[in-house]
C-alpha positions as a Markdown table, in Angstrom:
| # | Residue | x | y | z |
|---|---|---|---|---|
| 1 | Unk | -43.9 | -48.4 | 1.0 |
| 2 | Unk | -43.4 | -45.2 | -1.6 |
| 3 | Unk | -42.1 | -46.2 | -4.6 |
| 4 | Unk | -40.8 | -43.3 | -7.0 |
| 5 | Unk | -41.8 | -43.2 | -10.3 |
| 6 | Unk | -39.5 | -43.7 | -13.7 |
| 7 | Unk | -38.5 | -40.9 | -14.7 |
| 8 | Unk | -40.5 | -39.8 | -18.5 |
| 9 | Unk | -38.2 | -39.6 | -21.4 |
| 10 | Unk | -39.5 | -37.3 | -23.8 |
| 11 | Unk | -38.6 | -37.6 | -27.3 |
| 12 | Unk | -38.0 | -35.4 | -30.4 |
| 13 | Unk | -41.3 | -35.6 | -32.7 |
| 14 | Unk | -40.9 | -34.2 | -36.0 |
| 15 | Unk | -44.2 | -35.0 | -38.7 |
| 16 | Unk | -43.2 | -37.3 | -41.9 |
| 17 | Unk | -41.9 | -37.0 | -44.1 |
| 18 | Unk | -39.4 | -35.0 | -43.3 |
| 19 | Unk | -37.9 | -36.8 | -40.1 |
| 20 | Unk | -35.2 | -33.7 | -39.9 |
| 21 | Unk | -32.3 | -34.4 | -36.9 |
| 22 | Unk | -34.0 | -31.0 | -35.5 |
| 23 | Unk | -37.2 | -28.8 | -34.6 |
| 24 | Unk | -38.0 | -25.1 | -34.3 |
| 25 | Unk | -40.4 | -22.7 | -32.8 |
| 26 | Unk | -42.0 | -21.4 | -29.6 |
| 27 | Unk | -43.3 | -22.9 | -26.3 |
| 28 | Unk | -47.0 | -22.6 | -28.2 |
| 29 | Unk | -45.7 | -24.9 | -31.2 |
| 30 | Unk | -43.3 | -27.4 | -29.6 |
| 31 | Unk | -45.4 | -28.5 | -26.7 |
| 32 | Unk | -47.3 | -27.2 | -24.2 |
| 33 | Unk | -45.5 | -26.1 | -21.1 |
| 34 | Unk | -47.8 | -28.2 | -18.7 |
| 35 | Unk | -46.1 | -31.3 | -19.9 |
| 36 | Unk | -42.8 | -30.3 | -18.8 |
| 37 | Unk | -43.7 | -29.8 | -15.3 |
| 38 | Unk | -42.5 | -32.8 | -13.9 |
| 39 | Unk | -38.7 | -33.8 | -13.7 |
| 40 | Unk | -38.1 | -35.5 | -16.9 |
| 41 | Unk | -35.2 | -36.1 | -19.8 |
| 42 | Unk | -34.9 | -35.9 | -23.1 |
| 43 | Unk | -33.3 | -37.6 | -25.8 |
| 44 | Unk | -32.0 | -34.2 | -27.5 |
| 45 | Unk | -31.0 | -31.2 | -26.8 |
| 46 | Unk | -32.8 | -27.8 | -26.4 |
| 47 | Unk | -31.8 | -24.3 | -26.5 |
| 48 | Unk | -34.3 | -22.1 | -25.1 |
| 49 | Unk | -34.1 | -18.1 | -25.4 |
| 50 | Unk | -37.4 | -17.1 | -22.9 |
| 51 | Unk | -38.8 | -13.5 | -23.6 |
| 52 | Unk | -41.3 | -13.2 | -21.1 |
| 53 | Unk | -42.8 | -15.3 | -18.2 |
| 54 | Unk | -42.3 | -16.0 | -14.4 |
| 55 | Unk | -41.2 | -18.7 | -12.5 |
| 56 | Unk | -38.1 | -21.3 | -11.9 |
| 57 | Unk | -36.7 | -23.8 | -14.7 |
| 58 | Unk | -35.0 | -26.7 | -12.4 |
| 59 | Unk | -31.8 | -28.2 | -14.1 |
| 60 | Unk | -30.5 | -31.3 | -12.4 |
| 61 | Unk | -31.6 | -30.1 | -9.0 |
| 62 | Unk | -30.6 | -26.5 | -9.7 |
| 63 | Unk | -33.0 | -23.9 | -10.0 |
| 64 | Unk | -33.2 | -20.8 | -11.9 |
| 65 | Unk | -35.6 | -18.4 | -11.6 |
| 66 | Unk | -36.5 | -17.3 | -15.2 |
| 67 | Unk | -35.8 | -13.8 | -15.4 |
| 68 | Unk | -36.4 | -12.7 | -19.4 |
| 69 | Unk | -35.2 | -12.1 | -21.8 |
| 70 | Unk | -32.7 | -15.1 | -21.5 |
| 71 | Unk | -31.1 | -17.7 | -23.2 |
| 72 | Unk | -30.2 | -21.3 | -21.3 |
| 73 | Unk | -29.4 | -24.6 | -23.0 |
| 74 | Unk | -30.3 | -28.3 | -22.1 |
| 75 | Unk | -27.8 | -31.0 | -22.7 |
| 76 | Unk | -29.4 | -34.8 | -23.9 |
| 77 | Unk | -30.0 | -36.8 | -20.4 |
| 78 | Unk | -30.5 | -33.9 | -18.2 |
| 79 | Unk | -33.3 | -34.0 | -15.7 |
| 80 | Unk | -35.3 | -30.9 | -15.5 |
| 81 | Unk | -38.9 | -29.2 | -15.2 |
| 82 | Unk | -40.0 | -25.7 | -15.4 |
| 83 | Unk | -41.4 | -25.0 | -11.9 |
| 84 | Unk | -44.3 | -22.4 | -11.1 |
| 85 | Unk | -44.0 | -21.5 | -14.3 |
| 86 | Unk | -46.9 | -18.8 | -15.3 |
| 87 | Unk | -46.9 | -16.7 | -18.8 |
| 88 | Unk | -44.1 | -18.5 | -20.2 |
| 89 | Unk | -43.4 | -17.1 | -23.6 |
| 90 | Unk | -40.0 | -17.9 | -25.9 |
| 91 | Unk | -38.2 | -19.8 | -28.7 |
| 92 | Unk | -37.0 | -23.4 | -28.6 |
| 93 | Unk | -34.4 | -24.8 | -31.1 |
| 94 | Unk | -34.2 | -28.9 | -30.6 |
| 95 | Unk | -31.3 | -31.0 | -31.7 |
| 96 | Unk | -31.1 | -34.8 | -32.0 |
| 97 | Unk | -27.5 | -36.0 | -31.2 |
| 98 | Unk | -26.9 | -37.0 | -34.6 |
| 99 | Unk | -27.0 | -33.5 | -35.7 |
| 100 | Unk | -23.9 | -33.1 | -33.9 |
| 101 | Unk | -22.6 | -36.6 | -35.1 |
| 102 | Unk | -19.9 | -34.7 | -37.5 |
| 103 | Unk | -19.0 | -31.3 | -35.1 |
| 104 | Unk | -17.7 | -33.3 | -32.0 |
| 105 | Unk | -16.5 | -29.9 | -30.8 |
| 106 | Unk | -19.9 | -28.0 | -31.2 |
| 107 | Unk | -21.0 | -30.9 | -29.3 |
| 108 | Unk | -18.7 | -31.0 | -26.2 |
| 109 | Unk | -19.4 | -27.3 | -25.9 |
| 110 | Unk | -23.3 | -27.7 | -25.7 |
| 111 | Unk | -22.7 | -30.0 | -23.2 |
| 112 | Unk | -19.9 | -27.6 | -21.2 |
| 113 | Unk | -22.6 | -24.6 | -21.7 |
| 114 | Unk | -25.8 | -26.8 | -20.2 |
| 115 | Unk | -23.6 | -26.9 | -17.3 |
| 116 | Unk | -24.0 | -23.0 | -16.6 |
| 117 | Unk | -26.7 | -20.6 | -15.6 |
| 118 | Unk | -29.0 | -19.4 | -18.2 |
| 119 | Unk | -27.8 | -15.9 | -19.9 |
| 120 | Unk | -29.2 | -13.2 | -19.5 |
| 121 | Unk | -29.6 | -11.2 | -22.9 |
| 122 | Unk | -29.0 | -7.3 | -23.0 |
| 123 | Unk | -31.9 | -5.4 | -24.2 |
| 124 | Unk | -30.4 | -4.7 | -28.1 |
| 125 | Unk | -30.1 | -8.3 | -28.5 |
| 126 | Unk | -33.2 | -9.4 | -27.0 |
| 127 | Unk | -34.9 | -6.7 | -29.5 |
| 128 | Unk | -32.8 | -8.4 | -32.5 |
| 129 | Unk | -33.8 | -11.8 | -31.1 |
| 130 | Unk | -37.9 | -11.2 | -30.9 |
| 131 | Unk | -37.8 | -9.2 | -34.4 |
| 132 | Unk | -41.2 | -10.8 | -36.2 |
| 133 | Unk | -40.6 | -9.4 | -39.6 |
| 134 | Unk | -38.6 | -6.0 | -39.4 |
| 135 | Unk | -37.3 | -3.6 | -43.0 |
| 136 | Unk | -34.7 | -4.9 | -45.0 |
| 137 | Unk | -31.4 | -3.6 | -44.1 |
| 138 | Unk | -30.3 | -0.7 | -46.4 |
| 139 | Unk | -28.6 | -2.2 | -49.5 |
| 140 | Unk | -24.6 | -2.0 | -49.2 |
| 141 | Unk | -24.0 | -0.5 | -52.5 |
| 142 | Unk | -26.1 | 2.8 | -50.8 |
| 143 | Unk | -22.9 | 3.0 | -48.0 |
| 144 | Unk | -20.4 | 2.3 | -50.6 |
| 145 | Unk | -21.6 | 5.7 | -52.6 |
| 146 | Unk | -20.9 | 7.7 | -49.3 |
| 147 | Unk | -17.6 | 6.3 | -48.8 |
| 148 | Unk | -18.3 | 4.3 | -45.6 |
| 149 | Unk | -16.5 | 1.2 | -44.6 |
| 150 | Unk | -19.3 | -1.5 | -44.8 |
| 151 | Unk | -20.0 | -3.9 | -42.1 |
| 152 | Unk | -19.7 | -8.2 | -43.1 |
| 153 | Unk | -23.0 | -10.0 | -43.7 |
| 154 | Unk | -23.5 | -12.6 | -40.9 |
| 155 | Unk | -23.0 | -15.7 | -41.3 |
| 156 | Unk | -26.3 | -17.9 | -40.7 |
| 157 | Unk | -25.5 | -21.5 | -41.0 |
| 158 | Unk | -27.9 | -24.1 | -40.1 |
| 159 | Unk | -25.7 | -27.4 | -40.5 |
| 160 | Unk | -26.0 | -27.5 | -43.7 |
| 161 | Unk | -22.2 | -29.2 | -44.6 |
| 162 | Unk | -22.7 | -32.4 | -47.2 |
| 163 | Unk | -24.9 | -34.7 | -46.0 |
| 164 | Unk | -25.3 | -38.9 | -46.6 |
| 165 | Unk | -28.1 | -38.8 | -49.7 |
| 166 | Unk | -30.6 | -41.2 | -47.7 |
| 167 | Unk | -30.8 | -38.4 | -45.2 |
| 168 | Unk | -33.8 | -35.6 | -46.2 |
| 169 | Unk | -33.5 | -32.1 | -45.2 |
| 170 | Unk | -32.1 | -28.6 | -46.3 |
| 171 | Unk | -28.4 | -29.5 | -47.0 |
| 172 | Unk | -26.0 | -28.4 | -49.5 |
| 173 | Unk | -24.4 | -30.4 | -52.5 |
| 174 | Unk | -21.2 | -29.9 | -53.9 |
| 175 | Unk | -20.6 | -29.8 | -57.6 |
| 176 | Unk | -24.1 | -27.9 | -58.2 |
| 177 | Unk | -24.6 | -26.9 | -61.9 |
| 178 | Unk | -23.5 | -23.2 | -63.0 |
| 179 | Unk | -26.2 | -21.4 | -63.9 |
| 180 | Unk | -28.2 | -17.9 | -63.1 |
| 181 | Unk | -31.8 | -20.2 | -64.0 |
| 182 | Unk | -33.0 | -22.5 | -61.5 |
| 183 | Unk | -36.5 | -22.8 | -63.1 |
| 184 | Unk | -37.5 | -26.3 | -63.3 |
| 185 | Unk | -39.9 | -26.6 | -66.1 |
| 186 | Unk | -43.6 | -27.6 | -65.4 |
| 187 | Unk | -42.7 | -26.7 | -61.2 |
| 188 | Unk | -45.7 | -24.4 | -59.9 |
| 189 | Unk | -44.5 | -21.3 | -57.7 |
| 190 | Unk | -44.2 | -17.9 | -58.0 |
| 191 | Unk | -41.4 | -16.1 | -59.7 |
| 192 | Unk | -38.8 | -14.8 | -58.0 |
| 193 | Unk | -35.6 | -12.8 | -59.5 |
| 194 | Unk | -32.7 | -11.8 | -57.0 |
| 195 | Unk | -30.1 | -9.5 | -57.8 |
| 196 | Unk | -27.2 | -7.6 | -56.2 |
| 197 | Unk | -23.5 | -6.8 | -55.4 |
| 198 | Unk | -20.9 | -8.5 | -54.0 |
| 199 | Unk | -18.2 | -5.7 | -52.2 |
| 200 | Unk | -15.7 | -6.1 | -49.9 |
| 201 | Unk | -15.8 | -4.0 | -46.7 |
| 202 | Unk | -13.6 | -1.3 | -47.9 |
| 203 | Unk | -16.8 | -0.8 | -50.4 |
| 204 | Unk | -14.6 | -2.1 | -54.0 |
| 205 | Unk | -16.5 | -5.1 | -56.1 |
| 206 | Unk | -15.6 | -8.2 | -55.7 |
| 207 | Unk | -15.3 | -9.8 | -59.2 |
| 208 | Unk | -15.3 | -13.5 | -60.0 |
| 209 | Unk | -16.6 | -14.2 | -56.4 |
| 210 | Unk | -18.7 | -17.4 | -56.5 |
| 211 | Unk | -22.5 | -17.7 | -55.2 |
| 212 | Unk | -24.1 | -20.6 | -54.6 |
| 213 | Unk | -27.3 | -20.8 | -54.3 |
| 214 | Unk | -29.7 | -23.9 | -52.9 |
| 215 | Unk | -33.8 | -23.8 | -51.8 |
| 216 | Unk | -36.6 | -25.3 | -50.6 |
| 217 | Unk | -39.1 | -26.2 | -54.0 |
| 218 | Unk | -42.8 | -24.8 | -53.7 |
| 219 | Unk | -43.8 | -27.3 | -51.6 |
| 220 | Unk | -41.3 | -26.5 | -49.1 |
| 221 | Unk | -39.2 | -30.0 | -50.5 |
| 222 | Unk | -35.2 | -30.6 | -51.3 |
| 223 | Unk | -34.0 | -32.0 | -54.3 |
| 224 | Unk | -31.4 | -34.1 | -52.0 |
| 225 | Unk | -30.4 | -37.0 | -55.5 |
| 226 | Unk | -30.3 | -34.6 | -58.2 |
| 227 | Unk | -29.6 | -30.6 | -58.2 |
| 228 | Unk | -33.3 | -29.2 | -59.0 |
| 229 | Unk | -33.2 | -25.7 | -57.1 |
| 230 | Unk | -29.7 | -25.5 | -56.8 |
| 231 | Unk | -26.8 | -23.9 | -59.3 |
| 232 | Unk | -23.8 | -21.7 | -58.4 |
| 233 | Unk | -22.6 | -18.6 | -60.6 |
| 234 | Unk | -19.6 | -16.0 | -60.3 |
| 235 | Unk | -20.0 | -12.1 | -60.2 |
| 236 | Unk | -19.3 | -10.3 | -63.3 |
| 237 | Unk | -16.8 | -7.4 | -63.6 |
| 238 | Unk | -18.5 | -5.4 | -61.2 |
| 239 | Unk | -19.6 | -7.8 | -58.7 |
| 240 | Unk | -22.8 | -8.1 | -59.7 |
| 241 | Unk | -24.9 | -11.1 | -59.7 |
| 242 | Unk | -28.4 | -12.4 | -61.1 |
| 243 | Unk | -30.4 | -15.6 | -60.2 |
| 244 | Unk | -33.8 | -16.3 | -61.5 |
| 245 | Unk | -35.6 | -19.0 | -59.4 |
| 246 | Unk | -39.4 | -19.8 | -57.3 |
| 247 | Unk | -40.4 | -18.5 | -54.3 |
| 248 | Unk | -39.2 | -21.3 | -51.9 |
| 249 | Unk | -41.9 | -23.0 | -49.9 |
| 250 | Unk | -42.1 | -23.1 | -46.4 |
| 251 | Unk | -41.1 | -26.4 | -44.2 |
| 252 | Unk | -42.2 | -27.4 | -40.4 |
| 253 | Unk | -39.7 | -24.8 | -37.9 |
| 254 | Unk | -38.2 | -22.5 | -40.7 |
| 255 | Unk | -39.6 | -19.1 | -42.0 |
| 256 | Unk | -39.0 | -18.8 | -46.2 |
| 257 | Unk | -35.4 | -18.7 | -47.2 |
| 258 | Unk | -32.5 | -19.1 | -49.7 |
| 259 | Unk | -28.8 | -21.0 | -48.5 |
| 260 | Unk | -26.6 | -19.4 | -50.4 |
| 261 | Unk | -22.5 | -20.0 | -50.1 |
| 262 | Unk | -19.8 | -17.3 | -51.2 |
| 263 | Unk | -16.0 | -17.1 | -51.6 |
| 264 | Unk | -14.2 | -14.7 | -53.2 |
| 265 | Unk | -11.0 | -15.9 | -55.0 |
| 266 | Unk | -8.5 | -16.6 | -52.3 |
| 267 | Unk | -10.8 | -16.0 | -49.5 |
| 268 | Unk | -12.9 | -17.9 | -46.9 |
| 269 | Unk | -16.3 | -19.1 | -47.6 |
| 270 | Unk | -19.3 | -17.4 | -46.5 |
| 271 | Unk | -22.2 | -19.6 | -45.6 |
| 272 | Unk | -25.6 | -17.2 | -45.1 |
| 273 | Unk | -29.5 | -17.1 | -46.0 |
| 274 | Unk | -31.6 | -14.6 | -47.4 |
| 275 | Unk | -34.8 | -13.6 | -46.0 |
| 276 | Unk | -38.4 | -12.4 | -46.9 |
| 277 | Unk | -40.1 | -9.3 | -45.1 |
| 278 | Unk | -43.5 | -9.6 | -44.0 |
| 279 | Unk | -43.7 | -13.4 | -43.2 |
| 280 | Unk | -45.1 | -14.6 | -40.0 |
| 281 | Unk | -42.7 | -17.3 | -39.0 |
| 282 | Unk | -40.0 | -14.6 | -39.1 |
| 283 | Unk | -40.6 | -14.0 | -35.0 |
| 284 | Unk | -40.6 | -17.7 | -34.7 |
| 285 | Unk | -37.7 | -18.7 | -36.4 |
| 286 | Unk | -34.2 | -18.6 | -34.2 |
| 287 | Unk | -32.0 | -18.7 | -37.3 |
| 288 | Unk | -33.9 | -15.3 | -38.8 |
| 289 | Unk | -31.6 | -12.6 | -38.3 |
| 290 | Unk | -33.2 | -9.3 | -39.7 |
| 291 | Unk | -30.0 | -8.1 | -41.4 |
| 292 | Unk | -30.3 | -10.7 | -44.1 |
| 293 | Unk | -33.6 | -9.4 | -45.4 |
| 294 | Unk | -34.0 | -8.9 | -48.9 |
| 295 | Unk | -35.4 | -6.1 | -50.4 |
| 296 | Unk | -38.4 | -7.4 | -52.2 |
| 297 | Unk | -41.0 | -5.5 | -54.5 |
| 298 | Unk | -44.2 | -7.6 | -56.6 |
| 299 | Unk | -44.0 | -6.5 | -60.3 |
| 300 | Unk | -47.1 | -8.3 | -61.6 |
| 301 | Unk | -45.8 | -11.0 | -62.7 |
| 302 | Unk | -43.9 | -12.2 | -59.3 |
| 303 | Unk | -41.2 | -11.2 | -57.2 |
| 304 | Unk | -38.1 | -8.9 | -57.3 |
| 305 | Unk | -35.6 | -9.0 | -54.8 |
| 306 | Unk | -32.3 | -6.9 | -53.8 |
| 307 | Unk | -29.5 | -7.7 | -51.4 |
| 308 | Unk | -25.8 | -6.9 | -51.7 |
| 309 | Unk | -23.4 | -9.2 | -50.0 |
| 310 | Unk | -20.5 | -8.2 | -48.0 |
| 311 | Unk | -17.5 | -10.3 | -47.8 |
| 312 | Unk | -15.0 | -10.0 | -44.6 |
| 313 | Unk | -11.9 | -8.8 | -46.5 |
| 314 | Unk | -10.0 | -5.3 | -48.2 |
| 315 | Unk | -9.4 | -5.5 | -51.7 |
């Protein structure tokens, strides 16, 4: 008599210490595809935008034939295997159920959305998806010279609301220090001085706006008990803003980055990161969107960077 075997249930293995709720990268750096070519489950969830490759991905008996560039997503518990699968290239975002713990809603829509076909992304978007590195976006105070109306920064947030302090990872704190200065004294790294505007989209400065800012430390490490790294200011007069920091360090799925948080008085918050041109995990990293590049220039003695925030309202 055949007996079938148990299905395998594949687990989300991050390296100490960092045990972060998720994982990011591409088939290559997750896992190999061969391992996923028998029906199995998993304990998280997985997003997965494919950009090249043939075959079928199988989805609780359902089969879709990948046809790039798309994007399909995986609920926690669902049986599937990727089928025939030859030249399979793409990015894979993984989420442990506890990420979701405090977004019941964000949840229950994953789940409605693993339900469903994979997407299949229009070319513009597939290009914006698959950038590696790209130029930094012209700065906004360029557009506000010619009179334009300027277009809002995106928002890129990565679940960073206030987290329990025994759990490690890149999350916000309230009540950070004001302060332009986020040198910690006898910390290696490499210098690193941002500067910009803050305009609303009618192109008029956007005084007393706050910015927060919060980062990675050289080693790629988060000050999650005290507030190294991390200290909010408000613009000046004419919107302008200054932070002297570190270069942050880079961390297992994300490419280098700064969290930064704005509001300007009487307006909604703005959660968004700032980017680095040039750096290799930019093509691997799903959150990177190529609009929030800074422009960045070596001066000898480190780095200087430029970016001008845009804040969704008219003054």
């Amino acid at each position: 008599m055949r007996t079938s075997s148990p299905l395998e249930l594949h687990r989300l293995e991050v390296p100490a210490p960092r045990h972060l709720p998720f994982a990011i990268g591409t088939f290559d750096t997750i896992g190999p595809l061969s391992r996923a070519a028998f029906p199995h489950r998993h304990t998280f969830h997985e997003i997965v935008h494919v950009t090249s490759g043939t075959g079928d991905h199988v989805i609780d008996l359902h089969r879709w034939p990948i046809t790039p560039p798309n994007l399909g997503i995986l609920a926690a518990g669902q049986v599937h295997h990727w089928d025939r699968a030859h030249n399979v290239q793409g990015r894979v975002l993984l989420l442990e159920d506890s990420f979701l713990l405090d977004h019941p809603q964000d949840r229950a829509l994953l789940r409605r959305l693993a339900t469903r076909r994979p997407w299949h992304i229009p070319a513009p978007a597939a290009a914006l998806l698959s950038t590696t590195a790209g130029a930094a976006p012209a700065l906004a105070r360029d557009a506000a010279e010619q009179g334009r109306t300027l277009a809002p920064t995106p928002q890129c947030d990565d679940g960073d609301d206030p987290t329990p302090p025994q759990m490690e990872g890149p999350y916000f704190k309230p009540n950070s220090p004001q302060r332009t200065d986020l040198v910690v004294p006898g910390h290696p790294g490499v210098a690193l001085a941002v500067s910009g505007y803050v305009f609303s989209r009618n192109c008029r400065p956007v005084p007393n706006a706050l910015v927060d800012f919060w980062q990675a430390d050289n080693a790629g490490g988060y000050d999650n008990v005290g507030y190294d790294y991390r200290g909010h200011q408000f613009t000046n007069a004419e919107g302008a803003f200054h932070l002297t920091t570190i270069v942050p360090g880079l961390y297992p799925g994300r490419t280098r980055h700064l969290h930064v948080k704005l509001q300007a008085p009487n307006q909604p918050v703005l959660t968004t990161q700032l980017y680095f041109p040039g750096e290799p995990r930019n093509g691997t990293d799903m959150l990177f969107d190529p609009r929030l590049l800074m422009n960045v220039t070596n001066d000898g003695s480190g780095q200087l960077a430029e970016f001008d925030f845009v804040l969704d309202f008219t003054a």
